[in-house]
C-alpha positions as CSV (number, residue, x, y, z in Angstrom):
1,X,-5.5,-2.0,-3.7
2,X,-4.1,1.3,-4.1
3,X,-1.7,0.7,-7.1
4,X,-4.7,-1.2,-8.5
5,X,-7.2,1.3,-8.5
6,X,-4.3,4.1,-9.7
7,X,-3.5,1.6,-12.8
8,X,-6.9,2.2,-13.7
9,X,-7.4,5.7,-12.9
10,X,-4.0,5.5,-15.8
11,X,-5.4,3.6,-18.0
12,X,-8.6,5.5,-18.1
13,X,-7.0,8.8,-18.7
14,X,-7.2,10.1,-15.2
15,X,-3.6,10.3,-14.6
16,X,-1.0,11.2,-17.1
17,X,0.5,8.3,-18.6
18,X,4.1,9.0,-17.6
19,X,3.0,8.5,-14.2
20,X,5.3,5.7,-11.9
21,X,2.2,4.1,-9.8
22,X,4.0,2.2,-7.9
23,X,6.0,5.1,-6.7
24,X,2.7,7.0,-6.3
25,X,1.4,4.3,-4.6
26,X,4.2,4.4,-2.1
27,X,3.6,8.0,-1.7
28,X,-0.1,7.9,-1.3
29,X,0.0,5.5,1.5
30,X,2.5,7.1,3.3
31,X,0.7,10.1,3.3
32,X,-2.5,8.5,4.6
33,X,-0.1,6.9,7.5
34,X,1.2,10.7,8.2
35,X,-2.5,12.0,8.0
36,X,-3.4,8.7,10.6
37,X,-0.3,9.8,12.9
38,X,-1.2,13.3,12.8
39,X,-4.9,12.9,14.2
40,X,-3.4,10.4,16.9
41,X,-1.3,12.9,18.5
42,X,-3.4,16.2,18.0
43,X,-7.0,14.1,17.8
44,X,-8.0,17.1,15.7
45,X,-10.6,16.6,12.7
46,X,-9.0,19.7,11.3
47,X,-5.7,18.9,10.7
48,X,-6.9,15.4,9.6
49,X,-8.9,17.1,6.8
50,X,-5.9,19.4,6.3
51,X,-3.2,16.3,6.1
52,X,-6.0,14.5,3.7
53,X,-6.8,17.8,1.4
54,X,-3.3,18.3,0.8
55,X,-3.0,14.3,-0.6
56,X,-5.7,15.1,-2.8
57,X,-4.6,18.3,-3.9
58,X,-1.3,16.3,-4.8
59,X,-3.3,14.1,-6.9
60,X,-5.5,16.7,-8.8
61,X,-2.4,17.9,-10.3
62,X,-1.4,14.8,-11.7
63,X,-4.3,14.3,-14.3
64,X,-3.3,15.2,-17.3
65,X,-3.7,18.6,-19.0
């Protein structure tokens, strides 16, 4: 579901088109398994939203110029 909806967010422009979505899709869910890891030990809405702003953050960048 993730590559899926990244393929899209390529082909409609929102990411630059030289882009590997299957290594961002790799990335992305590993970050989301960090972020879930994260909140289990600390149980901490903060960090969570820190882990998860980060992510996005990480994705902003990548749209193209």
């Amino acid at each position: 579901m993730i590559m899926r909806l990244l393929d899209q967010a390529k082909a409609s422009g929102e990411l630059a088109e030289e882009i590997n979505t299957e290594a961002l899709t790799e990335m992305v869910f590993a970050g989301m398994m960090g972020a879930s890891v994260i909140y289990g030990t600390e149980k901490s809405t903060v960090c969570l939203d820190r882990s998860i702003n980060a992510l996005m953050e990480s994705l902003d960048r990548l749209a193209p110029k």
